[in-house]
N, C-alpha and C positions, 0 to 999 in steps of 0.2 A: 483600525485597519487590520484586519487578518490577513495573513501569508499565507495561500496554498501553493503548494509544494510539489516537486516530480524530478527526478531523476533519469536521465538519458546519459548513456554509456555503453562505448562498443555499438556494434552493429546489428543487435538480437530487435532492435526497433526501429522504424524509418521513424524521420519524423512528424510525419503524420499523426503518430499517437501522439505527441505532444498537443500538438494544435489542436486534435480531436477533444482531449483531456479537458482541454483549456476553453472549448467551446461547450461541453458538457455541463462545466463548472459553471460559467455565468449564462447559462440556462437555468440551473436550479439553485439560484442563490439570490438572497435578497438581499445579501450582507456585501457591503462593499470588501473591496478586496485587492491582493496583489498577486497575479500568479507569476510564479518563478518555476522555472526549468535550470537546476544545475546539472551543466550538461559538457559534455567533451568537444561541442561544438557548438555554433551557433544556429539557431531554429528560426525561418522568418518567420515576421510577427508574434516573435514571444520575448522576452526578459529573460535571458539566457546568464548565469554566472557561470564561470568556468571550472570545472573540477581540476585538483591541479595536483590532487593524488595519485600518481601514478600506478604506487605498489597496493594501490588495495582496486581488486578486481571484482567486477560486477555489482550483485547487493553491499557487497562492502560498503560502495560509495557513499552507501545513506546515511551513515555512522557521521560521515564530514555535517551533514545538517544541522547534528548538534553541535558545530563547531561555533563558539562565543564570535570569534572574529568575520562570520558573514551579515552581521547585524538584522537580523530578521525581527519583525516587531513580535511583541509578545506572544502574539494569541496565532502559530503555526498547525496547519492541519498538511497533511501528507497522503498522494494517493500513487500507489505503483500502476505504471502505465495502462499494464492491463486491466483497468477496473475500467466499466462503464456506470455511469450515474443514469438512473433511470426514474428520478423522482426530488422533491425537495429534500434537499441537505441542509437546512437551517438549523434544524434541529442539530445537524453534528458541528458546524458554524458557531453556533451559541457554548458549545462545552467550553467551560472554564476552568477546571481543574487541573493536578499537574502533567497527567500522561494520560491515554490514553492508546489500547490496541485494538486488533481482535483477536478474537481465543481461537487459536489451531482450526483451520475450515473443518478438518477431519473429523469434527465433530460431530459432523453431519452428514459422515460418511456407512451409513447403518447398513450397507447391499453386502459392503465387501471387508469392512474392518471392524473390529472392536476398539471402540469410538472410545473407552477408558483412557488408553494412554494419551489420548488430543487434549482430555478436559484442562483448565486452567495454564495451558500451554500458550505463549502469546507468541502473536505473528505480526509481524509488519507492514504488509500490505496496503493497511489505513492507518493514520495514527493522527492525532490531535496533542498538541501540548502544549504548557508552557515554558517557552523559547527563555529565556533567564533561568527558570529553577532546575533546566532537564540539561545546560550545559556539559555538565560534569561527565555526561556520556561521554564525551569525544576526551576531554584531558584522562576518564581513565583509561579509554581505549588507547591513547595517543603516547603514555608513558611507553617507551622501549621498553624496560621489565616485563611489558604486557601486552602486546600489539601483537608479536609475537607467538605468544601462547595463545591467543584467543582465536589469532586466523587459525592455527595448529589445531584446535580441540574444539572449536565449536562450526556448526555446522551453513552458519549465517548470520548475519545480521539481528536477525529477530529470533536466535536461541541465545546470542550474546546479551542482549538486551534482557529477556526472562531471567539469564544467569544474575545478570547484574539488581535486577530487583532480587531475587533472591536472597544474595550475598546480603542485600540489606534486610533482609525479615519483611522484604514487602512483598502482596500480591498485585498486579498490576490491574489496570481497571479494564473489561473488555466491553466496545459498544454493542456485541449481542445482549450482554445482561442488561446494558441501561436503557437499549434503546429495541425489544426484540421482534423481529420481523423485519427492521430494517436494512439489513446488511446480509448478504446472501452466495452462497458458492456456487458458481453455474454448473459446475459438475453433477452434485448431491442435491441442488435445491430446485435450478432449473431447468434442465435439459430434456427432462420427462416430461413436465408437467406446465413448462413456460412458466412465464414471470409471474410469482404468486402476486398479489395484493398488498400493497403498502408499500413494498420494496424500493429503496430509496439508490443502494448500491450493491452491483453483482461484482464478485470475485473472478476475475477470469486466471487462477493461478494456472502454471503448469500449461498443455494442451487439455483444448481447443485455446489456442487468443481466442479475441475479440473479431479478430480477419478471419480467422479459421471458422470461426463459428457460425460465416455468413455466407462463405463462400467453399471453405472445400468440409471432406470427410478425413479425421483425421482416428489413430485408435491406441493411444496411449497406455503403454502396461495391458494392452490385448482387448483395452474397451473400442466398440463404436463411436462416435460421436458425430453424428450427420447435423449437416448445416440448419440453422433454426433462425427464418428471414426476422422476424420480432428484432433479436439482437438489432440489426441496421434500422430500425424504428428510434434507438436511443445513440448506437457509434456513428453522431456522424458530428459536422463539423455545423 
């Protein structure tokens, strides 16, 4: 039994994308499953735990995932609200290894950045792991000495996480390398040119959402971004 995973907190989402999420997932999944929403409140029709951290706000909260005492079964994969699945995820279902990320979307940002400083940079957005050996996130996060200093100097969840590999002389694993083509940023990958081929799961980081993306125009850091009907071909319930 695999746990998928999502997180709702505060009011930056209805909860629509949960249910959405959760309807996505056993569309393109063969593998039996359990999904869980730790949430600040309860979602009908979802398996809802309760987050009961108070002092840690927004991405913060994902950090509690690796907490030992939620008992999640071994094999946990993780997706932030705003992703749409647009394809079979088996393939990310079947990873057995100990962690898994992706690597900084910015990678794939070639119009407007110098895509250097994103390489080998992991983000959280998606994550696969195994739930026993990746504990340790949360007791080291969780120590006072350090809780601390980590909300203070890093900039999220998923640069604490890179830190933390680091600290160990590890590079973390990212599913573009293992799995490429399958995982996609709608900003850089689809927005021009619609949903390439194979594409299993888009990134909707930042603006446009998922909602923005079907129904209004929105222009982030001074870009366009006009509604693209496809999206609601894959967000819905």
């Amino acid at each position: 039994m695999i746990d998928v995973v999502c997180v709702l907190w505060g009011d930056k989402y209805s909860d629509d994308y949960v249910r959405i999420l959760k309807a996505m997932v056993e569309r393109n999944t063969t593998f039996e499953h359990r999904f869980i929403c730790f949430s600040d409140r309860e979602v009908e029709g979802v398996d809802c735990r309760p987050l009961i951290y108070e002092d840690l706000q927004g991405w913060w909260q994902k950090i509690y995932l690796f907490k030992e005492g939620n008992k999640l079964n071994e094999r946990v994969v993780y997706f932030d609200l705003d992703t749409v699945i647009t394809g079979n995820i088996d393939w990310l279902m079947k990873y057995r290894g100990a962690f898994m990320g992706i690597e900084n979307l910015g990678v794939n940002n070639h119009k407007y950045e110098d895509v250097t400083q994103y390489k080998g940079v992991l983000q959280s957005g998606v994550m696969a792991w195994n739930f026993p050996r990746m504990t340790t996130v949360w007791t080291t996060f969780d120590l006072p000495q350090n809780k601390a200093n980590i909300l203070a100097n890093c900039r999220g969840d998923g640069e604490f996480l890179h830190a933390l590999f680091k600290a160990n002389n590890k590079q973390p694993k990212f599913i573009q390398h293992r799995w490429p083509g399958k995982l996609r940023s709608y900003k850089y990958e689809c927005y021009e040119n619609g949903l390439p081929e194979g594409t299993s799961i888009v990134c909707f980081h930042g603006e446009p959402s998922p909602y923005q993306a079907i129904h209004e125009t929105v222009t982030p850091w001074g870009t366009v971004y006009e509604p693209r009907k496809w999206v609601a071909e894959y967000w819905k319930m």
